[in-house]
N, C-alpha and C positions, 0 to 999 in steps of 0.2 A: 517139351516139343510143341510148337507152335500149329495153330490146325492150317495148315499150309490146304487140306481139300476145300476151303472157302472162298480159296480164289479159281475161277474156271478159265482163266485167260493162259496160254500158253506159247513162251517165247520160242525162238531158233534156235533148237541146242544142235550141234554136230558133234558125238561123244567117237573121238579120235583115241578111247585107252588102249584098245586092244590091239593098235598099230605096236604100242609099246615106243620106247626111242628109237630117232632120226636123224640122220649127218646133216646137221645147219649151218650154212654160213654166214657170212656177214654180221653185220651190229643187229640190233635191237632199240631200233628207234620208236620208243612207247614209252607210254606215259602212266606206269603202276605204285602198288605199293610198295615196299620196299624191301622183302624176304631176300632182294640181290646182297642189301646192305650188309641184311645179318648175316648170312652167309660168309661174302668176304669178309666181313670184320673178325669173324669168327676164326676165318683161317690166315689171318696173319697180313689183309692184301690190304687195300685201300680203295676206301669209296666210288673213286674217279676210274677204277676197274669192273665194278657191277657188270657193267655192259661188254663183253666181249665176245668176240667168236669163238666157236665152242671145239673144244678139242674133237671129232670123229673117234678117236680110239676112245677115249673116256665115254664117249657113248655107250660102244658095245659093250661096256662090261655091266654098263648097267642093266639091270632086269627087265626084261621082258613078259609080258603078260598073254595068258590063254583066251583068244577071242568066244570062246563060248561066256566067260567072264561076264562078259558084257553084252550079252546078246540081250534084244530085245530094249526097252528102255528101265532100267531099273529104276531102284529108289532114287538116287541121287539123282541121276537125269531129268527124271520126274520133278526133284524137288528145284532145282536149276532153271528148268524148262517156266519151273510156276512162278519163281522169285522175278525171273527173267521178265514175264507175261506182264505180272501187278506192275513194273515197272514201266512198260511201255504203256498199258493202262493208261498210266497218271500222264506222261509226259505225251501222249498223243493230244489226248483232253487239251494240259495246258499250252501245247504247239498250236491248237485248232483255236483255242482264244485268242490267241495272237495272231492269226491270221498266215502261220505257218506251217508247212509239214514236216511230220515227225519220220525220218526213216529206221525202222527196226533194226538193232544192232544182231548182231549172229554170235554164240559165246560156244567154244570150243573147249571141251572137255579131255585132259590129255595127259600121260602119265611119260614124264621124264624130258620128253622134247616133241615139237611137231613144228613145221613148217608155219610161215606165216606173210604176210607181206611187207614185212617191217624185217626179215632177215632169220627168221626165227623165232621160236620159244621155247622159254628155258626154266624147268622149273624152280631155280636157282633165281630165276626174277620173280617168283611169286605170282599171282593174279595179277595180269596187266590189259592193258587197249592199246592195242594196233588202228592210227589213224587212219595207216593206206587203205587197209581191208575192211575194216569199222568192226570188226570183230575183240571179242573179249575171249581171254588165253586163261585157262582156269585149271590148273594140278589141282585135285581136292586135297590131296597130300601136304600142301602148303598149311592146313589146316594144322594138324602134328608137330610142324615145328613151330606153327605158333604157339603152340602151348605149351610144349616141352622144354623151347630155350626161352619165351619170353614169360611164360606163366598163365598167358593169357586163359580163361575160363573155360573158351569155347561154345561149342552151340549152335542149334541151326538157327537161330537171329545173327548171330556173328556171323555166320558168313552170310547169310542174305546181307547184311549190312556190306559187305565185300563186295560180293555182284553189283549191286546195286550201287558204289562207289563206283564203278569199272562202266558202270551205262550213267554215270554221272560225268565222267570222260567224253564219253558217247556225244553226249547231247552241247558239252563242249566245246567237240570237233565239228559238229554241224552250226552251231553260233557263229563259227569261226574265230573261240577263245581260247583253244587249244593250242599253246606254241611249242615246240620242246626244246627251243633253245633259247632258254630263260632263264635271267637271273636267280639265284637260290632264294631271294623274298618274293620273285614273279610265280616260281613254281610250288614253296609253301602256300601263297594265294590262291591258286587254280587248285590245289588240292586239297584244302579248308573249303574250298568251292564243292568240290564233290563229295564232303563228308555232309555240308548242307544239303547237298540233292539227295543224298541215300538218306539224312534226318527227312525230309519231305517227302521220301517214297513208304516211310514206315510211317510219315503220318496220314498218308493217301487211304491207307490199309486198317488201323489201329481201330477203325468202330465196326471192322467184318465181325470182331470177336476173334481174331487170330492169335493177338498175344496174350498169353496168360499174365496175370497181373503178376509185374517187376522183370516180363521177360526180356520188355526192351535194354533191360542194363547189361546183358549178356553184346550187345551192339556196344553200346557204350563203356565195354569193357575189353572190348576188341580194336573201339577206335581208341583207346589209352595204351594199350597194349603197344600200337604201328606209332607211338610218339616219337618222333627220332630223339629227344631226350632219356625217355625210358629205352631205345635200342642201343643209345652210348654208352648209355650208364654202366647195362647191361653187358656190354662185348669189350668197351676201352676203361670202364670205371672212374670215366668223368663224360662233360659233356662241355660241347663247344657249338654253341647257335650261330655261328657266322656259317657253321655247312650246314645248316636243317636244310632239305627242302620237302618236308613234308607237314613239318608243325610239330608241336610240342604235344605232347598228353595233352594238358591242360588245353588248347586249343585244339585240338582236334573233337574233343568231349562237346565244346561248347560250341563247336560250327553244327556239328551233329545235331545237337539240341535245338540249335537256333532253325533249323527246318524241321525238327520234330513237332516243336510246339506252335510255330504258326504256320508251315504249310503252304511260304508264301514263296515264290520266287526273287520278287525283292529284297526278302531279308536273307538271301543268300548272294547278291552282288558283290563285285568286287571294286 
């Protein structure tokens, strides 16, 4: 466990679990990782289906959660709230060198579905960013199936490296290099883009004494985990790189890397 009390800064979390699920319509115009993928792939559908409108009945049956639950701000919120913090941290700093401002993303904590301004969220999409509302969409839950169908390790560095991916977005959509309707080698790019921002927020942090030594691989085994070769492999028992659009293992590992170890924004361009 990372000492996560060494950072004092504290993002915008709004923890929506205790709402429980909510009748959404419309598409899901965002720009996440890819838990939509496994999902359908898982149950027989096709890629170019992730996004859709969500059935209401299929809602209700799903569970519903006790608002004492979640009263007050528990662990998790806590630990969200901090990942969230360190990260604006870093990218306020390097906005203000440049001579530009950084506006704070808001990340919503939310269990099954909750409204958004992209049509919806669906835990079925995993951690995503909503460019209307600049807000980040976060089931902790997505966490379980990343471990249980992809293997992945897990960890509270993995998913800080999540969050932190998802305000890699963020900072993106305020660039104005955030497109979502991009080619599948445009949108592996912007998303090798944001595995270097979230590599660069864990090197912003790395001399608090927050990671235990070789915690960082618990990230880098989380960004191997979302490879879309590794989720092919996985759900269809080949793979076909003409529909990545998120990157391979192998590249996703080494964009991470590449803002882990210099820390620069340059060497995260695309």
């Amino acid at each position: 466990m990372a000492l996560w009390d060494k950072v004092s800064s504290r993002g915008n979390v709004q923890d929506r679990r205790a709402m429980g699920p909510a009748a959404i319509g419309g598409g899901l115009g965002i720009t996440g990782l890819i838990i939509g993928i496994i999902f359908t792939l898982l149950n027989g559908g096709d890629v170019t289906d992730v996004i859709t409108q969500i059935d209401p009945n299929q809602l209700q049956q799903q569970q519903t959660y006790n608002a004492q639950d979640f009263e007050g701000a528990d662990s998790y919120e806590v630990f969200a709230s901090t990942v969230l913090g360190s990260n604006n941290d870093m990218w306020k700093r390097i906005f203000a060198e440049n001579n530009r401002t950084y506006q704070e993303p808001t990340l919503v904590l939310f269990r099954g579905s909750t409204q958004s301004e992209c049509g919806g969220a669906d835990a079925r999409v995993g951690p995503h960013y909503c460019p209307l509302d600049g807000t980040i969409y976060l089931d902790e839950t997505f966490f379980e199936e990343l471990s249980s169908r992809l293997g992945a390790q897990g960890g509270d560095v993995a998913e800080a490296y999540v969050i932190s991916h998802e305000v890699g977005h963020h900072v993106q959509n305020i660039l104005g290099s955030l497109n979502e309707r991009e080619s599948n080698a445009e949108s592996v790019a912007t998303e090798l883009q944001a595995d270097c921002y979230a590599g660069m927020w864990a090197h912003s942090i790395k001399d608090l004494g927050i990671f235990s030594p070789g915690e960082i691989n618990e990230a880098l085994d989380a960004a191997a985990a979302v490879g879309d070769d590794r989720i092919q492999k996985a759900t269809t028992g080949r793979t076909n790189p003409e529909s990545w659009t998120h990157g391979s293992s192998e590249q996703r590992v080494t964009s991470f890397n590449r803002g882990f170890e210099s820390g620069s924004l340059s060497q995260c361009s695309v």
